[in-house]
C-alpha positions in Angstrom: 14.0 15.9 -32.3 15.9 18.6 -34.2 19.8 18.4 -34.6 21.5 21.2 -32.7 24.3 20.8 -35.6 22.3 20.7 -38.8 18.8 21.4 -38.1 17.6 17.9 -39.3 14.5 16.5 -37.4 15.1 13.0 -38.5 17.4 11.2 -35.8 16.8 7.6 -34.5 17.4 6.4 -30.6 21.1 5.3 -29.8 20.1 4.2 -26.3 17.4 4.6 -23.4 17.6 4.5 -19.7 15.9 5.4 -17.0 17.0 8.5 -13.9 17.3 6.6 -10.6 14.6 8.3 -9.7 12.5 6.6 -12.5 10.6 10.4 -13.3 13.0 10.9 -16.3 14.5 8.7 -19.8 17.8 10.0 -21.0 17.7 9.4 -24.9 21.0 8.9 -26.8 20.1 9.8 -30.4 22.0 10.3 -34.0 21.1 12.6 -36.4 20.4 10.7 -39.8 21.6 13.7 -41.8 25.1 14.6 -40.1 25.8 12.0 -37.8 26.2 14.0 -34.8 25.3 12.4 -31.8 22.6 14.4 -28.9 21.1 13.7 -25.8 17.5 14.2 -25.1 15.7 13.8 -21.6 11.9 12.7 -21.8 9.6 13.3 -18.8 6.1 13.5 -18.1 4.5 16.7 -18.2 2.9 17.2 -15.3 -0.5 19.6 -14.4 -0.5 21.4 -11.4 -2.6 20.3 -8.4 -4.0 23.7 -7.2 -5.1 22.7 -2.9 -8.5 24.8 -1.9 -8.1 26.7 1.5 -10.9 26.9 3.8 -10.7 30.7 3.2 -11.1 29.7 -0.7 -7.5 30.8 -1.5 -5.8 28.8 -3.8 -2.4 27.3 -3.1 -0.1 24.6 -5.2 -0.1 21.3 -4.0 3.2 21.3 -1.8 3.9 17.4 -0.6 6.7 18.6 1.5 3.7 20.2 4.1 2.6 16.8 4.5 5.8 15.5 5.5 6.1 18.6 8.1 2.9 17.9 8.9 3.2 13.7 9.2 7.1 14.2 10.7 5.6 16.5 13.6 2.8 14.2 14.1 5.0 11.3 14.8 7.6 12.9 16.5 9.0 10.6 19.6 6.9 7.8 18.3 7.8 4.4 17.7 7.1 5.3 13.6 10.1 4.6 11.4 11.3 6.6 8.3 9.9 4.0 5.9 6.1 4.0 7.5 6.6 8.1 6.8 7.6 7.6 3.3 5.5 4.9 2.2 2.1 7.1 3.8 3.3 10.2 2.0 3.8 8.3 -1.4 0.1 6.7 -1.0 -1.5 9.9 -0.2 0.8 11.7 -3.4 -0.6 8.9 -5.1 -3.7 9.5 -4.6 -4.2 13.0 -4.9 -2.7 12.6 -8.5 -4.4 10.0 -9.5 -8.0 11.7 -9.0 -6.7 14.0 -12.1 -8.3 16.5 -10.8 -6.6 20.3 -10.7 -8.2 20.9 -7.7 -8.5 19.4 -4.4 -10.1 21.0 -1.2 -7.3 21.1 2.2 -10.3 19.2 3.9 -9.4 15.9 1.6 -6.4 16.4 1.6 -6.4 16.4 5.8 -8.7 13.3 5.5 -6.2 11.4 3.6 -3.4 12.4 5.7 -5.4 11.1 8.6 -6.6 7.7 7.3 -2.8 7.2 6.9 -1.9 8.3 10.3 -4.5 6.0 11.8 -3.1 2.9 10.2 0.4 3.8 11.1 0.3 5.1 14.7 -3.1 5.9 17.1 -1.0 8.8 18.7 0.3 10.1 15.9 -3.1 10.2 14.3 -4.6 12.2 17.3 -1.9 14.6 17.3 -2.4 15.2 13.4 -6.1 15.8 14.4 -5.9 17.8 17.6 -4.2 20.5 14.5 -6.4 19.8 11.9 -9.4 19.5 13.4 -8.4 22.7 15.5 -10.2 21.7 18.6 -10.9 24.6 20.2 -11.5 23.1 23.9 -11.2 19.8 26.2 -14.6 18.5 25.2 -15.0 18.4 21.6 -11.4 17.0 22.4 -12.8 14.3 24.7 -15.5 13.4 22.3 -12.9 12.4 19.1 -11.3 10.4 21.2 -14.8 8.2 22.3 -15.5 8.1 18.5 -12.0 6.8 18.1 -12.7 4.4 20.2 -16.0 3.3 18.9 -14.4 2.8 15.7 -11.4 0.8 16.9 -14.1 -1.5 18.9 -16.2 -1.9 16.5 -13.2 -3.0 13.9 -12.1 -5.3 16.6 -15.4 -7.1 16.8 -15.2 -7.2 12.3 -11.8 -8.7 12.8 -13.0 -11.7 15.6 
């Protein structure tokens, strides 16, 4: 790091710590020229997740829709603020760790689901009566007999 004072890039670390939101270190440092004392902030440099519409339009990866979109979903349900938090930080998670630059909405709704289903049945439906965009009662009806499928078969897995 270069000295705001002197211009010397030679300093050596006073003191570390972590933001309390761990995504930052503040660095204390002295200049080995002057003396002068500076602080430095060191974060990860993050790449832009880029979310690809069904339309093909392009859009940045906004986690604050999935928390719309999980809040909403759970609305009036027995699902507490920590359930919400913990699913939107697996499914952030996630979507980072693939390290890709792109992700299509369609895996992005999947993982949104999966997370819905382990946390609340109702919750999960609601999310995919949206998503899904069912466009009648029968295509409606049918989701939920494959929901149930699933949860029967899982139930015999389980025995």
């Amino acid at each position: 790091m270069k000295c705001n004072k002197c211009g010397c890039v030679e300093s050596k670390v006073i003191d570390s710590r972590l933001n309390e939101e761990g995504t930052s270190i503040r660095r204390r440092r002295e200049c080995l020229s002057c003396g002068k004392r500076f602080t430095t902030y060191e974060v990860i440099e993050s790449v832009p997740v880029l979310v690809v519409k069904r339309d093909g339009t392009r859009q940045t990866f906004d986690v604050e829709k999935i928390r719309r979109g999980i809040i909403k979903a759970c609305e009036k349900r027995p699902v507490t603020a920590e359930q919400v938090n913990g699913a939107i930080d697996r499914i952030e998670k996630q979507i980072y760790n693939t390290l890709l630059q792109e992700i299509s909405s369609k895996e992005v709704g999947e993982l949104v689901m999966r997370e819905l289903k382990s946390i609340d049945e109702v919750a999960y439906v609601r999310f995919a009566s949206v998503y899904r965009d069912f466009r009648d009662v029968t295509t409606f009806v049918e989701f939920i007999g494959d929901l149930e499928r699933i949860i029967k078969k899982e139930d015999k897995v389980g025995e």
